[in-house]
Structure formats: C-alpha cells, structure tokens
N, CA, C and O atoms as a printed pandas DataFrame, in Angstrom:
     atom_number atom_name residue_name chain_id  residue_number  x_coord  y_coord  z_coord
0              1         N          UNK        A               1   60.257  109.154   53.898
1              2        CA          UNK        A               1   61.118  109.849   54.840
2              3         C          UNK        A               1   62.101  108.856   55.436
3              4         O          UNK        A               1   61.555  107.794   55.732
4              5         N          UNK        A               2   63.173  108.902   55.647
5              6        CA          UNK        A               2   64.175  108.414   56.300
6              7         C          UNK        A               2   64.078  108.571   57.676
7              8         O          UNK        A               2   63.387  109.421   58.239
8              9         N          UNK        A               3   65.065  107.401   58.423
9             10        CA          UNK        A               3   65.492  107.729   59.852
10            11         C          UNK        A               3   65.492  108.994   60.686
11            12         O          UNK        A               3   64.856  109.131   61.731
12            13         N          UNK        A               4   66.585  110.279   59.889
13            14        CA          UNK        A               4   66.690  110.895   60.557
14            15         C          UNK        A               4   65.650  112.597   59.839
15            16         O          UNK        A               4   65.421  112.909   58.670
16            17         N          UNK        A               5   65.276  113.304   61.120
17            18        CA          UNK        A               5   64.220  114.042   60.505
18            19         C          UNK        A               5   64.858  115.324   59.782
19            20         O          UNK        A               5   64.239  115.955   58.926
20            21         N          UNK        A               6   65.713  115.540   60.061
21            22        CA          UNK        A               6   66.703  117.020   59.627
22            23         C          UNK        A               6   67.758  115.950   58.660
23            24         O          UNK        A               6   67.677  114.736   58.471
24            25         N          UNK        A               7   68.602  116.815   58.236
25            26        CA          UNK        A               7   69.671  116.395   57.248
26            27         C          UNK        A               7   70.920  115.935   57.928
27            28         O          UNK        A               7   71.495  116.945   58.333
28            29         N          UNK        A               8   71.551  114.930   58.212
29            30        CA          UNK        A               8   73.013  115.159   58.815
30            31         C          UNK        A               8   74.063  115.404   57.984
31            32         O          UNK        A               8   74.162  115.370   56.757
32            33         N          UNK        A               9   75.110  115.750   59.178
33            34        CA          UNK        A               9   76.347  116.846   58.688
34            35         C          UNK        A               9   77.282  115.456   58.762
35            36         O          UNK        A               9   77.211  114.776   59.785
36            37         N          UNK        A              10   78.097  115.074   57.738
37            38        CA          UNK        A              10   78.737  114.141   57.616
38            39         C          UNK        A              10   80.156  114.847   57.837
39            40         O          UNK        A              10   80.394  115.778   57.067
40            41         N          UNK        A              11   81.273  114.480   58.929
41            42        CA          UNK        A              11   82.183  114.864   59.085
42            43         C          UNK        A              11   83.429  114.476   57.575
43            44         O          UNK        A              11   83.354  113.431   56.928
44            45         N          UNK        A              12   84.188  115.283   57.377
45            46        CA          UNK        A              12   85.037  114.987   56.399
46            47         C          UNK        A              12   85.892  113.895   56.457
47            48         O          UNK        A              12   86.155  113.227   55.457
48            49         N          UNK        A              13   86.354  113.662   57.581
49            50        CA          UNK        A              13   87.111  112.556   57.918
50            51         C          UNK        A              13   86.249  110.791   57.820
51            52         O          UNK        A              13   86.729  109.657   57.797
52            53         N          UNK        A              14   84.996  111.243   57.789
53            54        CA          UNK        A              14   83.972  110.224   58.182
54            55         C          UNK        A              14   83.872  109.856   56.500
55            56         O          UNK        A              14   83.932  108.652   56.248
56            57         N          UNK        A              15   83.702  110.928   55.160
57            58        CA          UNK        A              15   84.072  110.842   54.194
58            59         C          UNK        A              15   84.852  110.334   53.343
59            60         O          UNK        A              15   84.817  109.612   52.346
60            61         N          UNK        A              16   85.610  110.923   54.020
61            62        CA          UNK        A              16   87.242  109.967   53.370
62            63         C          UNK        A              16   87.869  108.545   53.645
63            64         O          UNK        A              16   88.600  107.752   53.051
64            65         N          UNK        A              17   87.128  108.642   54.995
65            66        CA          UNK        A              17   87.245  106.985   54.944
66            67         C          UNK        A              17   86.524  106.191   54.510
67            68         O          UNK        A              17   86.890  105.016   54.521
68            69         N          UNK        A              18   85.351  106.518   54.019
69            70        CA          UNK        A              18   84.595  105.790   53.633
70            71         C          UNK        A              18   85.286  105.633   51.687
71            72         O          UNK        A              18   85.541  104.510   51.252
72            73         N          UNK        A              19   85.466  106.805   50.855
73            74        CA          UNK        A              19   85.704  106.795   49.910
74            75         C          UNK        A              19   87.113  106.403   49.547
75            76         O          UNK        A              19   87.548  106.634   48.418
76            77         N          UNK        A              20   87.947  105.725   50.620
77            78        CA          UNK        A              20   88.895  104.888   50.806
78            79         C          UNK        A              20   88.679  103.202   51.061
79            80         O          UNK        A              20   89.543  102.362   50.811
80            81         N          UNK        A              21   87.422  102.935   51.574
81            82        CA          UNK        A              21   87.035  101.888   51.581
82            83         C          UNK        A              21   86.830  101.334   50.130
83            84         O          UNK        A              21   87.307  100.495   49.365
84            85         N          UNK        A              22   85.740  102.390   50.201
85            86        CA          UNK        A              22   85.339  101.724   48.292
86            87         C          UNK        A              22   86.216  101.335   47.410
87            88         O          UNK        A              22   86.026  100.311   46.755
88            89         N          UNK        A              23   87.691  102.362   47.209
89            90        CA          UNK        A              23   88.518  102.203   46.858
90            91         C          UNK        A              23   89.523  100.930   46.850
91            92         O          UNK        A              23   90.156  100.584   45.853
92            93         N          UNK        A              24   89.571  100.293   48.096
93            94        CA          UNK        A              24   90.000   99.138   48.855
94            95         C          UNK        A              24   89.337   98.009   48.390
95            96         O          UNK        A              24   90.100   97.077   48.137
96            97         N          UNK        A              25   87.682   97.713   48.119
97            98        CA          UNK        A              25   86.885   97.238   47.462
98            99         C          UNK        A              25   87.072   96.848   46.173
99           100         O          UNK        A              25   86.932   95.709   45.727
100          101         N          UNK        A              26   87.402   97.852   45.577
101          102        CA          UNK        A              26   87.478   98.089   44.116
102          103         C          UNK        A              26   88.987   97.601   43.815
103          104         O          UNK        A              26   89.321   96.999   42.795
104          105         N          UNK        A              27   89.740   97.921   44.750
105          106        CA          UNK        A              27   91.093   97.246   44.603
106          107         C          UNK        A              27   91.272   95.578   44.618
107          108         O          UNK        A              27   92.135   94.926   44.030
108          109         N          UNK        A              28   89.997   95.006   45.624
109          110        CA          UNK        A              28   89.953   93.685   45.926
110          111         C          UNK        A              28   89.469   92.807   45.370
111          112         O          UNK        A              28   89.776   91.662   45.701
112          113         N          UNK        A              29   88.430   93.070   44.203
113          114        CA          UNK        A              29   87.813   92.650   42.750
114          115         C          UNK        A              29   89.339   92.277   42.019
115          116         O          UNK        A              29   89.495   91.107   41.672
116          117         N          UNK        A              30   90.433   93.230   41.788
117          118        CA          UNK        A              30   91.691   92.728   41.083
118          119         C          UNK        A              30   92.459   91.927   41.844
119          120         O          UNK        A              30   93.111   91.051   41.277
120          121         N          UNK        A              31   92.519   92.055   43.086
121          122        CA          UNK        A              31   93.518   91.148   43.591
122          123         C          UNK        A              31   92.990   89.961   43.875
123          124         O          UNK        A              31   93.765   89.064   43.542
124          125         N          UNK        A              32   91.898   89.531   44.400
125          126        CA          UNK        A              32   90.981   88.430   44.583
126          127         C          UNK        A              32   91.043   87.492   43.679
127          128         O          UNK        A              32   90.144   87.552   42.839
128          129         N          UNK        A              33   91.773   86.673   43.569
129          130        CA          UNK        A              33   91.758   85.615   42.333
130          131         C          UNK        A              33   91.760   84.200   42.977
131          132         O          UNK        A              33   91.738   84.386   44.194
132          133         N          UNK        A              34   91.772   83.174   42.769
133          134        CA          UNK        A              34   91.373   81.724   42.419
134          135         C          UNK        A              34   93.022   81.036   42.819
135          136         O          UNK        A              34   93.832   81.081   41.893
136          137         N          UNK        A              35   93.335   80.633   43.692
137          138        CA          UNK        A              35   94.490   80.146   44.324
138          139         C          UNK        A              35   95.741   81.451   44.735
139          140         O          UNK        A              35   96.940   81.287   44.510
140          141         N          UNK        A              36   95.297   82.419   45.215
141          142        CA          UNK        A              36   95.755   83.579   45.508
142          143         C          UNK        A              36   95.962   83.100   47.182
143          144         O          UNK        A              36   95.156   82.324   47.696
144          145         N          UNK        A              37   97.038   83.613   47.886
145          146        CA          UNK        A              37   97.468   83.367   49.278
146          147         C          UNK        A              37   95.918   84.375   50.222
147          148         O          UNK        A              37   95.819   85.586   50.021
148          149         N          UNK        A              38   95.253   83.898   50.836
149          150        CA          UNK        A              38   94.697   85.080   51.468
150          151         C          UNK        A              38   95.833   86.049   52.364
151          152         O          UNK        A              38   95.354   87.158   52.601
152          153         N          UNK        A              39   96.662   85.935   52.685
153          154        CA          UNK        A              39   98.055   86.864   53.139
154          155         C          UNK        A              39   98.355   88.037   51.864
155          156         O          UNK        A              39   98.591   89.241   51.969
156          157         N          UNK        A              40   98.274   87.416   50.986
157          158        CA          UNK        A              40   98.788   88.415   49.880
158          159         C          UNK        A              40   98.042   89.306   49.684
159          160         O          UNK        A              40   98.405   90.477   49.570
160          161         N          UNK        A              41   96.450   88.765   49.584
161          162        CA          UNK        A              41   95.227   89.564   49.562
162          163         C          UNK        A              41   95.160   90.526   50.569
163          164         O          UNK        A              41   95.543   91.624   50.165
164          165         N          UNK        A              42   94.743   90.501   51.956
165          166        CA          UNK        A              42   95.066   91.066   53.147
166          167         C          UNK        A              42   96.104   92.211   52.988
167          168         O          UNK        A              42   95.769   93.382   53.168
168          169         N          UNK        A              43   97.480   91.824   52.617
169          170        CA          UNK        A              43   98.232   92.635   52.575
170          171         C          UNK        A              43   98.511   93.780   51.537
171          172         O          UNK        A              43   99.052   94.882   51.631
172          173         N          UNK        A              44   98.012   93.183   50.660
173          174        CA          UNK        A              44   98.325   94.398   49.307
174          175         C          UNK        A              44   96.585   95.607   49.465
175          176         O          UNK        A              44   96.313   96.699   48.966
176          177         N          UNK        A              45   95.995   94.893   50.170
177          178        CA          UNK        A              45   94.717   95.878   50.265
178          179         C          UNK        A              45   94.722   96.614   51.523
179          180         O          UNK        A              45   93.905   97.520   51.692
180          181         N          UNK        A              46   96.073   96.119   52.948
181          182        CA          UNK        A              46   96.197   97.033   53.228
182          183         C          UNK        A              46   97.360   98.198   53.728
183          184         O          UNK        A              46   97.471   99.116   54.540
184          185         N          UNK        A              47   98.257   97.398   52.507
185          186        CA          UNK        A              47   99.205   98.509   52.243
186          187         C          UNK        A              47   98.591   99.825   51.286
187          188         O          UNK        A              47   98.981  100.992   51.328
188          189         N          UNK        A              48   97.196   99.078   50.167
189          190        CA          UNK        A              48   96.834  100.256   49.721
190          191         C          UNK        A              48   95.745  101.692   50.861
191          192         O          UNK        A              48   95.514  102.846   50.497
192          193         N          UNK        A              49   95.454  101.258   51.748
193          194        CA          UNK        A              49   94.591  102.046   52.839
194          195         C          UNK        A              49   96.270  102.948   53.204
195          196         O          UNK        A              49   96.389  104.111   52.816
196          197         N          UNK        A              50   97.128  102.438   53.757
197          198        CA          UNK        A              50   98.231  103.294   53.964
198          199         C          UNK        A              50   98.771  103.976   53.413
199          200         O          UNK        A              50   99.492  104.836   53.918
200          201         N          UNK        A              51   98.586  103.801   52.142
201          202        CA          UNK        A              51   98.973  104.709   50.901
202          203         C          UNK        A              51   98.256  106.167   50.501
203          204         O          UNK        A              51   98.690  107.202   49.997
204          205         N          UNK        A              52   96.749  105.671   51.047
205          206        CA          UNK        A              52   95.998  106.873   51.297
206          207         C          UNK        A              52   96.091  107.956   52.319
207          208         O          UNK        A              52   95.270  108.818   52.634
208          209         N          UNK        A              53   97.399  107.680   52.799
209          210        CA          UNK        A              53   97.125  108.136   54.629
210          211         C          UNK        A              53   95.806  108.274   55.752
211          212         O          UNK        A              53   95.248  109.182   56.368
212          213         N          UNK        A              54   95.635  106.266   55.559
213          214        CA          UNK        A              54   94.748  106.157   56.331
214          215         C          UNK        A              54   95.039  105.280   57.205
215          216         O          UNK        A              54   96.225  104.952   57.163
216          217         N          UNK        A              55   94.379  104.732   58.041
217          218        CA          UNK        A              55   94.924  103.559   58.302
218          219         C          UNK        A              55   93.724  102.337   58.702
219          220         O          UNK        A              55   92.647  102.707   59.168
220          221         N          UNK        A              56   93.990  100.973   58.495
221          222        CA          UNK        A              56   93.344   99.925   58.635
222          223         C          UNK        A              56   92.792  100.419   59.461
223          224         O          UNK        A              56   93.376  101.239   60.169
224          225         N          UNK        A              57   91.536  100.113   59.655
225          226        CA          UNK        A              57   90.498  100.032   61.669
226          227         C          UNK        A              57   90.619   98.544   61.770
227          228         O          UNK        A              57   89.847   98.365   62.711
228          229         N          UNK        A              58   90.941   97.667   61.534
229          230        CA          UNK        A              58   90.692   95.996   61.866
230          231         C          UNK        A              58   91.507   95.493   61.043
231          232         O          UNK        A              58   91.775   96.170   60.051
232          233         N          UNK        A              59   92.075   94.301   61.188
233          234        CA          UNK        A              59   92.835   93.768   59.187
234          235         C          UNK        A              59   92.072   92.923   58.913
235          236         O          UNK        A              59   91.533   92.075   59.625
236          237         N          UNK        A              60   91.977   93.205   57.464
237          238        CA          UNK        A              60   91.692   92.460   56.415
238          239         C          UNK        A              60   90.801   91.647   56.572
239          240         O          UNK        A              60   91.232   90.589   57.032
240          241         N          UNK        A              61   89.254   91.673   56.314
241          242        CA          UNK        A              61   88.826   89.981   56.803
242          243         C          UNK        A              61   88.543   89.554   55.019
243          244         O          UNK        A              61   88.150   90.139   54.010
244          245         N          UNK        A              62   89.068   88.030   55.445
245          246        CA          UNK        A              62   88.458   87.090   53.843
246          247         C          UNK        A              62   87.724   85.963   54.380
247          248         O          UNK        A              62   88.111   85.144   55.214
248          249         N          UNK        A              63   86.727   86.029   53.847
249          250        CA          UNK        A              63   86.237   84.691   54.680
250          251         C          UNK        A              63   85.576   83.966   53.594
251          252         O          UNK        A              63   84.928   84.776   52.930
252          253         N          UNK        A              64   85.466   82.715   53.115
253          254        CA          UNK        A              64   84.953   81.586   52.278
254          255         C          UNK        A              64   84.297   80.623   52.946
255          256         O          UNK        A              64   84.329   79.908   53.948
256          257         N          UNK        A              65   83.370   81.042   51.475
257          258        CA          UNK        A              65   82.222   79.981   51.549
258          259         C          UNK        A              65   81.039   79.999   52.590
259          260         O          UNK        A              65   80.125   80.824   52.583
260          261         N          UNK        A              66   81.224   78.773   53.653
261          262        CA          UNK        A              66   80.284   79.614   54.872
262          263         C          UNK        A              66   80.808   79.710   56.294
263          264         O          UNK        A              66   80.278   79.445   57.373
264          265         N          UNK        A              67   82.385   80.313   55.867
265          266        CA          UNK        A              67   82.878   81.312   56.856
266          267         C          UNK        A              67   82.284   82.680   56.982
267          268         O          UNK        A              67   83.028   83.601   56.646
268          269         N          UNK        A              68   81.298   82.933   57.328
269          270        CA          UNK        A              68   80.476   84.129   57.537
270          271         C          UNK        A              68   81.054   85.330   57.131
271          272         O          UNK        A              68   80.722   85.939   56.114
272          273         N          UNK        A              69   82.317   85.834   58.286
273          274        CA          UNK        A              69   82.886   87.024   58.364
274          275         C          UNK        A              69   83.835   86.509   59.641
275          276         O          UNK        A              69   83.730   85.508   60.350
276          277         N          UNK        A              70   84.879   87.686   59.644
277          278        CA          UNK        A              70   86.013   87.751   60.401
278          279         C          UNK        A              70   87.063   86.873   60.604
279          280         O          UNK        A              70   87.557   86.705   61.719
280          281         N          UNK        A              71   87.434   86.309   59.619
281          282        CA          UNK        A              71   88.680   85.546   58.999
282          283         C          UNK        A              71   89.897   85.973   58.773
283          284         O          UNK        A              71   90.223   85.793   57.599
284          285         N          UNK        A              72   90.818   86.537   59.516
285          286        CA          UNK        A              72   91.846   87.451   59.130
286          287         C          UNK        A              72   92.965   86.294   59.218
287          288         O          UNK        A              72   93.198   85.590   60.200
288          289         N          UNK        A              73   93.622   86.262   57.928
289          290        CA          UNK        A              73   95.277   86.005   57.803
290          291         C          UNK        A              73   96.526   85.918   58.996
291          292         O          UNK        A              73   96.809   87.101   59.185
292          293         N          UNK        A              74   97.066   85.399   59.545
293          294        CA          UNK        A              74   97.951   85.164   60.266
294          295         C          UNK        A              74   98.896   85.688   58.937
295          296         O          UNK        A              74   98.593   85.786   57.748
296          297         N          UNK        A              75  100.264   86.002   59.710
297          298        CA          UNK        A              75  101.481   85.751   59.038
298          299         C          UNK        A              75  102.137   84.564   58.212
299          300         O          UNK        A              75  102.956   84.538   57.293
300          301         N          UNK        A              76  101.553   83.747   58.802
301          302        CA          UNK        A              76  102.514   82.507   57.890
302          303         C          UNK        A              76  101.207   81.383   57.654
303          304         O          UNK        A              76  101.288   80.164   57.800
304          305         N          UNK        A              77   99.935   82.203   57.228
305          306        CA          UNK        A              77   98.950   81.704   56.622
306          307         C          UNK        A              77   99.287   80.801   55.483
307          308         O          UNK        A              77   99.768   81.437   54.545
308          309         N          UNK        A              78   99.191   79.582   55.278
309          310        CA          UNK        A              78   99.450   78.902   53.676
310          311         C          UNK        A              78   98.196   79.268   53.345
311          312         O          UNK        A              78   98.088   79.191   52.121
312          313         N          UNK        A              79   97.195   79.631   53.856
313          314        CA          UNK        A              79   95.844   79.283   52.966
314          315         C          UNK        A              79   95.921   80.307   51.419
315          316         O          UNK        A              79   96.448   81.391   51.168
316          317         N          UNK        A              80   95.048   79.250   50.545
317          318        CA          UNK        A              80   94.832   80.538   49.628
318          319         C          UNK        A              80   93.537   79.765   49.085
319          320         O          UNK        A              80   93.195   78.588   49.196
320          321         N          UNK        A              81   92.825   81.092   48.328
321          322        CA          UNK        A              81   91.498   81.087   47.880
322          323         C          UNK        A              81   91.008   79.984   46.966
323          324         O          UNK        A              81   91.216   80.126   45.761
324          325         N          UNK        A              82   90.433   78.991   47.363
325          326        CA          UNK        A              82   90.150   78.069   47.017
326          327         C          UNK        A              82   88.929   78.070   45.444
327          328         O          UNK        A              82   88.047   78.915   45.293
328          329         N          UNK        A              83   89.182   77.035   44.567
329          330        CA          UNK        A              83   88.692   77.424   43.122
330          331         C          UNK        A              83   87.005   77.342   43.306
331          332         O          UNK        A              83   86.684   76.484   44.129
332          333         N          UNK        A              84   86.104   77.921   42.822
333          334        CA          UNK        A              84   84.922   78.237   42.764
334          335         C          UNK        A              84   84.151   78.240   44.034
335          336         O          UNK        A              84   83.133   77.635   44.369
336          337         N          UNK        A              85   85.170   79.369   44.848
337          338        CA          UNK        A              85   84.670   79.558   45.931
338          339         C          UNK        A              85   83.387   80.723   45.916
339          340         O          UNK        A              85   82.877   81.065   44.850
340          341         N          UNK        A              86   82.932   81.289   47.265
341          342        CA          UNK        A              86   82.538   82.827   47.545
342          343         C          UNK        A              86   83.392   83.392   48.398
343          344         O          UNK        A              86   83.718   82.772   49.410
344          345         N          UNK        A              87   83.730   84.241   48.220
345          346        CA          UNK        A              87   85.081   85.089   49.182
346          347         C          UNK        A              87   84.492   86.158   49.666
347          348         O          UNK        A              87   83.964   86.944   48.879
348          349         N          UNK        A              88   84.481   86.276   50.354
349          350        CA          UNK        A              88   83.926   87.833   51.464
350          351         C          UNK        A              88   85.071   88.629   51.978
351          352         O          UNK        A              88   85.825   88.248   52.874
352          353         N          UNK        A              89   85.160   89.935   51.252
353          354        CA          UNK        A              89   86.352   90.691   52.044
354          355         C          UNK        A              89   85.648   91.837   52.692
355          356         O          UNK        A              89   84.735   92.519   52.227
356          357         N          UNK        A              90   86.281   91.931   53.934
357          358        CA          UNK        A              90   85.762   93.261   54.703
358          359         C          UNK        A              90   86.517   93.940   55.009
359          360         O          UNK        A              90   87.494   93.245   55.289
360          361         N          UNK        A              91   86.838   95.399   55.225
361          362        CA          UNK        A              91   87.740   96.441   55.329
362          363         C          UNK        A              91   87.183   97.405   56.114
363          364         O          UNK        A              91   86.075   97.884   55.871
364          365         N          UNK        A              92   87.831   97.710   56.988
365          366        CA          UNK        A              92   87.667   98.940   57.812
366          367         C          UNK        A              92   88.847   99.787   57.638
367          368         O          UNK        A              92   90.050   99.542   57.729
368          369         N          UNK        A              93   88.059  101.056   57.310
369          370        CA          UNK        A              93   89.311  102.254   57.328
370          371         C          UNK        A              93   89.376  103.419   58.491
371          372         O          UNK        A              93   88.267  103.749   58.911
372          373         N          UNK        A              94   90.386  104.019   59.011
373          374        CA          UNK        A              94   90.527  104.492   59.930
374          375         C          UNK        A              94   91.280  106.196   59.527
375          376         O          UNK        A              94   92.468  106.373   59.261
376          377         N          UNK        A              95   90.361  107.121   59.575
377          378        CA          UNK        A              95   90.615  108.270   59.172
378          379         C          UNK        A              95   90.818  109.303   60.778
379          380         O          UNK        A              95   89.661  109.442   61.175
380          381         N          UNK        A              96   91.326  109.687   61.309
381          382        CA          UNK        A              96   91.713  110.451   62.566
382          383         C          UNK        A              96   90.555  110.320   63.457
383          384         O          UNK        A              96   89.921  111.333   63.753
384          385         N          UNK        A              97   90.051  108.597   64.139
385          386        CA          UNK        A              97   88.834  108.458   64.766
386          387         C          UNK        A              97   87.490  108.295   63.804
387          388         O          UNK        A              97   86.324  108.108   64.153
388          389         N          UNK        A              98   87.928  108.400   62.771
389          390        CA          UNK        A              98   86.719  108.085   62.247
390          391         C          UNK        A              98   86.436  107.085   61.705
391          392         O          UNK        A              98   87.248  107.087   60.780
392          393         N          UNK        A              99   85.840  106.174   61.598
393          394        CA          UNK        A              99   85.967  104.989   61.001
394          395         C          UNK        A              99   85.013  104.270   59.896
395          396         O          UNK        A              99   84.045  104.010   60.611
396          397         N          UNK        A             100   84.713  103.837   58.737
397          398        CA          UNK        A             100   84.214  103.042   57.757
398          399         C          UNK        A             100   84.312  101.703   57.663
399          400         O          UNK        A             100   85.369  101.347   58.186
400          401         N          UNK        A             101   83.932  101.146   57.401
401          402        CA          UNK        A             101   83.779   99.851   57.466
402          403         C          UNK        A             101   82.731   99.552   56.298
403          404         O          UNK        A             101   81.583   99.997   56.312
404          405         N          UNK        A             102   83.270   98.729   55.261
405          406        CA          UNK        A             102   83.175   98.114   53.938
406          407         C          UNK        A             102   83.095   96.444   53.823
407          408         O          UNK        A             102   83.747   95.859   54.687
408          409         N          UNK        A             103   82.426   95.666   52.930
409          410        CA          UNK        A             103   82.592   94.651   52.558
410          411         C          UNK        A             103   81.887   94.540   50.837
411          412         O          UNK        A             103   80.941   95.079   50.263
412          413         N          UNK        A             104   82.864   93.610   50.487
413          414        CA          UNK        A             104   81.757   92.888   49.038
414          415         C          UNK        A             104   81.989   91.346   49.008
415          416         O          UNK        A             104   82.909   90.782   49.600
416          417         N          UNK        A             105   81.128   90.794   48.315
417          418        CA          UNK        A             105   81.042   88.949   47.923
418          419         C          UNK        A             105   81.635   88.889   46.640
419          420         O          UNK        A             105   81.152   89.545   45.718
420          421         N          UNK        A             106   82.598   88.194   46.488
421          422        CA          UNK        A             106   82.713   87.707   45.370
422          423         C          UNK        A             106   82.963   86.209   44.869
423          424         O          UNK        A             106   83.614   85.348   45.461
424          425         N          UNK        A             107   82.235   86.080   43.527
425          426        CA          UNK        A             107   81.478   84.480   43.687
426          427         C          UNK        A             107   82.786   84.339   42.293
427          428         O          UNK        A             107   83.260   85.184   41.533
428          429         N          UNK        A             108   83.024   82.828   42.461
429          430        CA          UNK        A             108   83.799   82.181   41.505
430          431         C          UNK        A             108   83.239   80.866   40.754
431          432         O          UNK        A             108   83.888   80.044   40.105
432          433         N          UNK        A             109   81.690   80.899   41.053
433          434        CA          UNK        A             109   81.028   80.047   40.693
434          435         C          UNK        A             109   79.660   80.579   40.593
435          436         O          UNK        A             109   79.115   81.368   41.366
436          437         N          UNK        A             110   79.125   79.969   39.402
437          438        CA          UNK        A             110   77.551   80.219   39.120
438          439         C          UNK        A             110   76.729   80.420   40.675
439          440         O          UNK        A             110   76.206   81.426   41.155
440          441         N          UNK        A             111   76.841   79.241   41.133
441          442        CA          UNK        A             111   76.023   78.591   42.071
442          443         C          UNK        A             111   76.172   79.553   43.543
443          444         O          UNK        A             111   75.633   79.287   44.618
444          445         N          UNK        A             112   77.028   80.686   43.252
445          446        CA          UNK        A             112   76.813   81.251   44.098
446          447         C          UNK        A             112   76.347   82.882   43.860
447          448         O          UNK        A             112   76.380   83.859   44.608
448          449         N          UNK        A             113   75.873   82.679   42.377
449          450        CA          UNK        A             113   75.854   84.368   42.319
450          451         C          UNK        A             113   73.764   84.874   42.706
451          452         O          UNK        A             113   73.337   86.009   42.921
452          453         N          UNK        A             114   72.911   83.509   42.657
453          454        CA          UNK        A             114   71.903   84.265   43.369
454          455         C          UNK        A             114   72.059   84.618   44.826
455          456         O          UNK        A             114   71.196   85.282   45.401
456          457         N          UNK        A             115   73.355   84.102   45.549
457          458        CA          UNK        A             115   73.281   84.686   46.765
458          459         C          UNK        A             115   74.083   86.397   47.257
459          460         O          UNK        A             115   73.907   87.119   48.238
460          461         N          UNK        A             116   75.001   86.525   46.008
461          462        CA          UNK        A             116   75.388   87.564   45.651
462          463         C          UNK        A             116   74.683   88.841   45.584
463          464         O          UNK        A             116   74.871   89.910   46.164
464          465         N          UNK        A             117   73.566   88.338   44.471
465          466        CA          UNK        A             117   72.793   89.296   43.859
466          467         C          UNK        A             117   71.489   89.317   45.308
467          468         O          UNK        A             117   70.996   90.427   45.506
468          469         N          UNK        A             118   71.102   88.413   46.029
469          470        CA          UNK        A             118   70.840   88.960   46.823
470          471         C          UNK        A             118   70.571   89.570   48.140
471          472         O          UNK        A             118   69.595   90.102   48.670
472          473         N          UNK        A             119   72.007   89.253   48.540
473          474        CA          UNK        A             119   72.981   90.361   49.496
474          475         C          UNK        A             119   72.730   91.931   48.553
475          476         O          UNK        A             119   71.705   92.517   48.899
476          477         N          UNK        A             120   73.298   92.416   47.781
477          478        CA          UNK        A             120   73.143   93.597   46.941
478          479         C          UNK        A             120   71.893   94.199   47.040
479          480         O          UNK        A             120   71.681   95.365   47.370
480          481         N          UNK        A             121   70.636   92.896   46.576
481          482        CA          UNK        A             121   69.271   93.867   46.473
482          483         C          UNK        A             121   68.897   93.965   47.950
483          484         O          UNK        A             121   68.043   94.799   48.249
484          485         N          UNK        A             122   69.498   93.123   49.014
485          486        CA          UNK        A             122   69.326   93.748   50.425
486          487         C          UNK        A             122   69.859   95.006   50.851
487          488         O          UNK        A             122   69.311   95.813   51.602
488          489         N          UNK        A             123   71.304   95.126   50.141
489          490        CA          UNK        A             123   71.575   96.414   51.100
490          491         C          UNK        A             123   71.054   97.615   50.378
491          492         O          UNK        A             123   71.082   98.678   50.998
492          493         N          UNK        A             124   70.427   97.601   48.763
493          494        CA          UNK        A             124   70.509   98.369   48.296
494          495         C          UNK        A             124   69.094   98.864   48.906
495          496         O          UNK        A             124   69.041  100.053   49.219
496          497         N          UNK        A             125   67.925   98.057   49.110
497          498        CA          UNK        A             125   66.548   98.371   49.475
498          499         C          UNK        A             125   67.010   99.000   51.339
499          500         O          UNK        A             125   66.198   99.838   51.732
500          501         N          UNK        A             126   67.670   98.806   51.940
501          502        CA          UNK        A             126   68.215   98.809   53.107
502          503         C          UNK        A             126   68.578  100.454   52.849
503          504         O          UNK        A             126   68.115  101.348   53.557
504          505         N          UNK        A             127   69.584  100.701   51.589
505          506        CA          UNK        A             127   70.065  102.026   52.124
506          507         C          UNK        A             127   68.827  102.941   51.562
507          508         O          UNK        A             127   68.853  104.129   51.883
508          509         N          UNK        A             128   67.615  102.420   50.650
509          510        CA          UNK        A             128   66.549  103.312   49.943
510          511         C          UNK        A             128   65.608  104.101   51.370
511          512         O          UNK        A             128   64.868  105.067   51.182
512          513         N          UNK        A             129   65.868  103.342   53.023
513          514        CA          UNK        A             129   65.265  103.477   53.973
514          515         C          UNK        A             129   65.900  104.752   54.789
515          516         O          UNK        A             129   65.370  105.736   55.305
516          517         N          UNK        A             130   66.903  104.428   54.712
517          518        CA          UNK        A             130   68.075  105.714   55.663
518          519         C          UNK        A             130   67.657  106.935   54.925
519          520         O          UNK        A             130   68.156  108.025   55.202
C-alpha cells in the first residue's frame, strides 16, 4: 500500500507540467555535451519550456561534479561543461500555479556511472513506495 489511502486526483495542469519537464530532460541528454557553455545549456532548455506554453518555475540548474544542486548560469557565464565531468540538470516547470520540478545526472566518465545508476535505483525503489 502506498502513502495515500484513497486514489489522488492529479490536477491537469499539475500533468502537464510535469510531462514538460520530462520533455526538458530528454531535451538536455542532446544539448549536454563536453565543453558546451552552461548559458547555452540553461538557455536552449528554457526557451524549450516556453515553447510549450509553460513557463520556467526557477532557471536552469547545472551543477558539476560535487556541486550538489542549484548552480544557475549568470548572463555572461564563460563557464562551460568541463570534459569527463557529472552534470546535474534540474528544471522546474510552471503550468498556471502548478509546478514540477525534474532533474537527471549525466556522467561523461566511467567513474561516475555507479553513482548514476545509483541515484536511479534510489528514486526508482522510492517511487515503488508512493
């Protein structure tokens, strides 16, 4: 049995942002590359949330290595994604108050993909509970 004892009613808006996140995700696997500006990254993932008619809830976080989380791009950021890094992007999407919030790891080196794989088997045993 899960958390909650009845079924919940997932609002539509609560939906769509979420299946805009993923999307954003899935967008950030292609743009995420190996001496890439984190500005460029940031920005092309969230001009694509606007494209959805949604809008960002937070911008862009990239964070490397063991920058945890919440690393967001300035404007005249030089940084860019350094070679056989781990890159962490997080995305929040913003559907009329409703909000989602997304992240994935992505490893550019061996040496970081058992920590990859298990982040994944955490959240996945995590969501088998809800």
């Amino acid at each position: 049995m899960g958390l909650f004892p009845a079924p919940v009613s997932i609002p539509g808006e609560l939906e769509r942002a979420g299946k805009i996140a993923q999307s954003a995700l899935k967008l950030a696997l292609d743009v995420v590359r190996e001496g890439e500006l984190y500005l460029e990254v940031a920005e092309t993932i969230e001009k694509f949330i606007l494209s959805q008619g949604a809008a960002p809830a937070f911008p862009v976080n990239i964070s490397i290595n063991d920058v945890a989380a919440h690393y967001s791009p300035s404007v005249d950021d030089p940084a860019r994604i350094p070679p056989g890094s781990l890159v962490k992007v997080d995305v929040g999407v913003h559907v009329d108050g409703f909000i989602a919030d997304a992240a994935i790891s992505i490893a550019f080196d061996k040496r970081w993909e058992n920590l990859v794989k298990a982040a994944r088997d955490a959240l996945a045993s995590a969501l088998q509970r809800v």
